[in-house]
N, C-alpha and C positions, 0 to 999 in steps of 0.2 A: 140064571147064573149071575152071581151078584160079583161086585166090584174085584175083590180079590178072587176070584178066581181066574178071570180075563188075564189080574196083574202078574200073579205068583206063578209056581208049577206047584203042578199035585204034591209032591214031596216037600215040598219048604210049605204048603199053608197045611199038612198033615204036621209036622213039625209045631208050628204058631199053636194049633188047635190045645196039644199037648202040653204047654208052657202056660206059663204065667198072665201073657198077653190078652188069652182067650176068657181066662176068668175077669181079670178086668174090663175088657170090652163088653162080655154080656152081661156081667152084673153088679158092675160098679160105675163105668162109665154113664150108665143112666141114671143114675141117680148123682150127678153135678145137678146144684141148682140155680138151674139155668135163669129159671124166670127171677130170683130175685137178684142173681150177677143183670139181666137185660134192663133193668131200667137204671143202670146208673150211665147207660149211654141212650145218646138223641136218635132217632130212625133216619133223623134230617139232617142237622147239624154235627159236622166235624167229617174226620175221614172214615172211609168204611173200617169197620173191625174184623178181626180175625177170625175165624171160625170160634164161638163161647164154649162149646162143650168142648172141641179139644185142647181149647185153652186149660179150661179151669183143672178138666184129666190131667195135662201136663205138668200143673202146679202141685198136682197130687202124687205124681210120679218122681216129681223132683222131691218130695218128702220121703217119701219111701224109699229112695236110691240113695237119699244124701247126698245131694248134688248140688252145686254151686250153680249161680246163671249162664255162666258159658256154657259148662257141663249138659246143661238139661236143654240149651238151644240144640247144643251138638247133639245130644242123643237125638229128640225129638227131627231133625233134619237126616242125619244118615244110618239110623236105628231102626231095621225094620220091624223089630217087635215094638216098638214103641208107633211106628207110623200100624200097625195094627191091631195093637190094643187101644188107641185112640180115633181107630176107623176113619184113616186120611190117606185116601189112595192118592188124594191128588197132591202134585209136588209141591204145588203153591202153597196150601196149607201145612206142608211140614217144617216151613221156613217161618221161624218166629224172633221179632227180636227183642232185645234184650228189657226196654222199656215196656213191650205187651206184656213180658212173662211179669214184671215186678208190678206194673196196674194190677195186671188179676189177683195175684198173692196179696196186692194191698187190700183189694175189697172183700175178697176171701177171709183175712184174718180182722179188719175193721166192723165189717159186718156181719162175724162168728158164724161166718158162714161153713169157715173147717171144720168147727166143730159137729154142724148138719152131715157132713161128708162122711166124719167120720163115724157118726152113731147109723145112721142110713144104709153104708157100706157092710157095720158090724153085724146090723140086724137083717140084711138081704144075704149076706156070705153064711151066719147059721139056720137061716131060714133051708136057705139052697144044700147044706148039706150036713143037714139035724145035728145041729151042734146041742147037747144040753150044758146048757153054763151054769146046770145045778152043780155039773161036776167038773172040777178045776183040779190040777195039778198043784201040787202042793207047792212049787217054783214058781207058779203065775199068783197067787195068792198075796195081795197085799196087806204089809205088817205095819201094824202104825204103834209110833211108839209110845213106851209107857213111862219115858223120861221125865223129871219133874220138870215144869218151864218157870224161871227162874227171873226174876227183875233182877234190874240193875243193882240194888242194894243187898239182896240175899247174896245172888251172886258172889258182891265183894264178899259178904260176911263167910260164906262158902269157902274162898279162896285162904282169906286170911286164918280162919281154923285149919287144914289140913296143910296150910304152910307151916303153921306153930306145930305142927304136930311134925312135920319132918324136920326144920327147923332144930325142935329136943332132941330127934335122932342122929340127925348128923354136925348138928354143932350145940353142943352140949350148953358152952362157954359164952355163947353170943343168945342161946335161949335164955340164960339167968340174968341178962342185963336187959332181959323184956322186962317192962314195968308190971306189977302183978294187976295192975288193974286190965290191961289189954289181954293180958293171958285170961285172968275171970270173965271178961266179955267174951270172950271168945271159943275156951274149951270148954263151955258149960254146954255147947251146942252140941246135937247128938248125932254124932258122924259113923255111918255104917261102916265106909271103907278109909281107908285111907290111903292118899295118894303115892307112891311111892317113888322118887325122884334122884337122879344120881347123883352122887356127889358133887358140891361146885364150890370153888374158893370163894373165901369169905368176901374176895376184896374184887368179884364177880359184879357185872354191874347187875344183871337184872335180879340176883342175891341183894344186894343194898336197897335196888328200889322197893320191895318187897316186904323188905324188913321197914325201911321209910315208912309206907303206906300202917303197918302194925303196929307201927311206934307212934302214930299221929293222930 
């Protein structure tokens, strides 16, 4: 009869078993990696440490909950699915403070170590329960875009044609005092869409700066 059963009653670790807690602890909490968090501490030197695997579980629970450091101390202290998907029957170890939890997270994120957590986690969790990730939801699928990426100088030239271009639309009067030369530099460039922008008085500031910049 193992630790939690002594602690619990039948009916609350029947409960645990069923939740979230129990997937964690069996197949995610073992794979924290422990050994390359243990050598950035001495066996000899310094004060004793806090338990590592429930540490670093912790840090990983505090990512997945969104939780702040008070937040994931508190959890971790009077949460008993968290004292059970991090397998800490004992009180001592449920108490953590604030500077343990933010050392772990530093060497976790310093030494891309989350990043192990979290491919390790993804590949035990479909192992455990045949995920094929030939096939994806069409909502999970990532869209990468096909927008053109622009420097700094296209960019302006960008701006300043589909300004001239609304510019002629809505201020007829103030596009014929563009000099023709700025206009030929600029509307010979071949613009799919064009901007479409509300009307704004002429005497508008970021209408003058704009016009500035086209005039210059």
């Amino acid at each position: 009869m193992g630790p939690w059963e002594n602690t619990l009653s039948a009916k609350k670790l029947s409960l645990l078993k069923k939740s979230w807690a129990e997937v964690f602890k069996e197949h995610i909490l073992s794979k924290m990696p422990i050994t390359q968090v243990a050598k950035y501490f001495d066996k000899k030197m310094g004060r004793p440490t806090k338990e590592l695997v429930s540490t670093c579980g912790a840090c990983v629970l505090q990512q997945i909950f969104d939780l702040t450091d008070a937040e994931t101390r508190d959890q971790l202290a009077f949460n008993q699915q968290w004292h059970y998907a991090l397998d800490v029957p004992d009180q001592d170890d449920q108490v953590l403070s604030l500077k343990t939890l933010w050392n772990m997270r530093h060497i976790l994120t310093t030494d891309r170590l989350a990043k192990t957590i979290f491919n390790d986690a993804t590949d035990r969790l479909k192992d455990v329960y045949n995920v094929d990730t030939r096939l994806q939801r069409l909502d999970s699928v990532h869209i990468h875009s096909n927008m053109a990426r622009l420097g700094r100088v296209r960019l302006l030239a960008r701006v300043c044609t589909r300004f001239l271009n609304n510019l002629r639309r809505h201020e007829p009067s103030l596009y014929e005092s563009v000099p023709s030369s700025i206009k030929t530099r600029y509307e010979k460039m071949k613009i799919r869409t064009i901007l479409v922008i509300p009307d704004l008085p002429a005497q508008g500031n970021a209408f003058q700066i704009l016009l500035k910049i086209c005039m210059n």
